[in-house]
Structures are given as C-alpha cells and as structure tokens.
C-alpha positions in Angstrom: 15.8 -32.3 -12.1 17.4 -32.3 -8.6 17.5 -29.2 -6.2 19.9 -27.2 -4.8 18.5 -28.4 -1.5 17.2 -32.0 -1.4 14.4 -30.7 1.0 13.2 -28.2 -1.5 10.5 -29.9 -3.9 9.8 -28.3 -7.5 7.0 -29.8 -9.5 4.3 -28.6 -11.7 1.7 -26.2 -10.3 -2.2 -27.6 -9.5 -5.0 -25.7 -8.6 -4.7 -26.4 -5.1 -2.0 -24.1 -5.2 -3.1 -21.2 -6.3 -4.2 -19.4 -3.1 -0.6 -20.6 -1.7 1.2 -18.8 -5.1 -1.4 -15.8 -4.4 -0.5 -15.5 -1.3 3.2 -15.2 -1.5 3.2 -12.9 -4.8 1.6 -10.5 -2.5 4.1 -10.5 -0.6 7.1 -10.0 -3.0 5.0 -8.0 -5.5 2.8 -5.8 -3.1 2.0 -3.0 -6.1 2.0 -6.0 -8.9 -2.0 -6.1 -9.4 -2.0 -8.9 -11.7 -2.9 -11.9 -10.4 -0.2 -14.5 -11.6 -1.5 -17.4 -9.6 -4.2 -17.6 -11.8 -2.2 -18.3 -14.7 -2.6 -21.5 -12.8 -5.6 -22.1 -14.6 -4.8 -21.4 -18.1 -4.0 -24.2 -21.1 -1.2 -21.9 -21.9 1.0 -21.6 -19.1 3.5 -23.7 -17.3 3.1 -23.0 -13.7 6.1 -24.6 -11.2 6.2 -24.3 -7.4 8.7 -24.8 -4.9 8.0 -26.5 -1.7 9.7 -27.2 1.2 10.4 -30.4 3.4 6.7 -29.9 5.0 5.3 -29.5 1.8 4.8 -25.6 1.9 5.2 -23.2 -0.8 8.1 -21.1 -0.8 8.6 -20.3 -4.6 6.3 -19.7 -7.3 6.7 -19.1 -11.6 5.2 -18.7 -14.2 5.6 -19.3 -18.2 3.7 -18.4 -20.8 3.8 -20.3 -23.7 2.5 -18.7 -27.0 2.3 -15.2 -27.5 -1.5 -14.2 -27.3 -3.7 -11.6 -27.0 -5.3 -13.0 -24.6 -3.4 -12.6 -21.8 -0.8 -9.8 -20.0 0.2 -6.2 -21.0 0.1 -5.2 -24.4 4.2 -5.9 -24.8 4.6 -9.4 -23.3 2.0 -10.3 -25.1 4.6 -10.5 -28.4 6.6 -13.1 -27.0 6.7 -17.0 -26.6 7.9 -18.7 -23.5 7.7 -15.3 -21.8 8.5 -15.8 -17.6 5.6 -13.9 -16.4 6.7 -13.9 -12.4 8.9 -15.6 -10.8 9.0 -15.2 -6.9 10.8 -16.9 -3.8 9.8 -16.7 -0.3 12.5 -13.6 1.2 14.0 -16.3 3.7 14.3 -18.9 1.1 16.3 -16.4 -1.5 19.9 -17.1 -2.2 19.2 -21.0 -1.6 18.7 -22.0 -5.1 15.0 -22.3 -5.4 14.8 -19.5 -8.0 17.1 -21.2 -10.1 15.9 -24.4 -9.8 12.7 -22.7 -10.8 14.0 -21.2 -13.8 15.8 -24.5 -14.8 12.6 -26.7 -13.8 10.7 -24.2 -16.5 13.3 -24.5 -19.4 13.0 -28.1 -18.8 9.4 -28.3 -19.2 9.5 -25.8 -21.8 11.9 -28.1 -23.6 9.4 -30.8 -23.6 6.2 -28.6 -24.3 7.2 -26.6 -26.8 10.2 -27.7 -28.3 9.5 -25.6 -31.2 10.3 -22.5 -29.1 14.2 -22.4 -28.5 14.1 -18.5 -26.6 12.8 -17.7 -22.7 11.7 -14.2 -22.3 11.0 -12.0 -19.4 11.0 -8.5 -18.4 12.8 -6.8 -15.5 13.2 -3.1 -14.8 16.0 -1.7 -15.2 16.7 -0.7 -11.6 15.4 -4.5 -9.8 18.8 -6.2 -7.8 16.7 -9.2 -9.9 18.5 -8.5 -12.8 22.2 -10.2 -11.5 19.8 -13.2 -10.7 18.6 -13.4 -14.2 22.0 -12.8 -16.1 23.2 -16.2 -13.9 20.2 -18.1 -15.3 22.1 -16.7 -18.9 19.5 -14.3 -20.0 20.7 -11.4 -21.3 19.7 -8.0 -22.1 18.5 -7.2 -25.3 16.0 -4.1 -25.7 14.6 -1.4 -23.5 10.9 -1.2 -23.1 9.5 1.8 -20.7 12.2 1.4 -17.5 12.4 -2.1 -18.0 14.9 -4.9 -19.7 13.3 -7.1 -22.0 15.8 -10.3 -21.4 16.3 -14.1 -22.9 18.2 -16.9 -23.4 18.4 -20.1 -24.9 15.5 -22.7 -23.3 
C-alpha cells in the first residue's frame, strides 16, 4: 500500500512501539483508560502504526480479530475484525494517515482472516470521527448506549 504522503510510513506494529502508541493515545483519548497499545502484545490483534520521515509515530490502530471474551467491553467483544482505536497525531489529522491506517488494516485483515468479510467499530454518536469513518465506507447500523456501532466491507 502507498501513502497519502510518501513520507508517512505504515507498517505492522512491534513491541518497540508500544510505549510510542501509549503515549499518543493519551493524548487523543485522555478519559479512554484502556490501554490499546497493549493490544500490541496479543496473538489476536493486528496493530499498524504510522510514522513519519524521521521514523516517529504519528498514528496508531488497532484490530481485533475474533470475537472473544477475553478481551474489551462486554459489547465489542461480539464482533470480528472489530477497530478497537484508531488515533492520529492532532497535527498530522486531515493528511491521510488515518485512512491509510484504516486501508493498511483491511488489507491485512484481508490476508489474515479472509474468512471475515465485515470491519467493525464503535463511535459515539456525537464524535466529528464519525464523517471520517463514513469516507472509509462504514456505515451505521445499530445504536449501543450513545454510541454507533459501524462496518463495512474488509
């Protein structure tokens, strides 16, 4: 896959980045205590970062694979290929990198679990995130608390 910016870099997450994807969740999730970077970590997730030109990271997502009980709240638990978080540095927004992020995912996804042909993620229902996820073509489909539960095709 080539970026929106040819300086931008998106490849699979390592452990080495997981402070780095801590670090900047904090920042755009401040009251979000679950600790996405660690998904990291786990056999069941597909983890992609952004960096840019210098090798920094500036975007961050995450993709759970199977449903599980394992992992999450009780409702995105129920769903495969379910976008966890997905989070771009504020000055780096509007560039592409969430996209690319999103696409990078489906692509991997593709290849993963290819028996899987929906996305999933929740948003609610009041986030300006939701315009950026209706032009990666999920849509809404169901209501759960003040949130959208959203999909589309992988």
């Amino acid at each position: 896959m080539v970026p929106n910016d040819p300086l931008t870099q998106i490849r699979i997450a390592s452990p080495f980045d997981e402070a780095a994807a801590s670090h900047l969740l904090g920042l755009v999730f401040p009251d979000d205590p679950h600790p996405y970077a660690q998904n990291i970590r786990e056999s069941n997730c597909l983890n992609a970062v952004a960096t840019n030109n210098e090798g920094r990271l500036i975007g961050f997502a995450t993709l759970l694979i199977d449903p599980t009980t394992q992992h999450g709240t009780q409702e995105w638990r129920k769903y495969s290929l379910y976008i966890g978080a997905i989070a771009t540095e504020p000055i780096h927004r509007r560039k592409g990198v969430g996209t690319d992020l999103m696409e990078f995912l489906a692509q991997e996804a593709r290849k993963s679990a290819p028996h899987y042909q929906l996305m999933h993620l929740h948003v609610t229902q009041d986030s300006p995130s939701i315009h950026f996820h209706e032009n990666c073509g999920f849509v809404k489909i169901s209501t759960y608390k003040n949130s959208w539960l959203m999909r589309r095709p992988v």
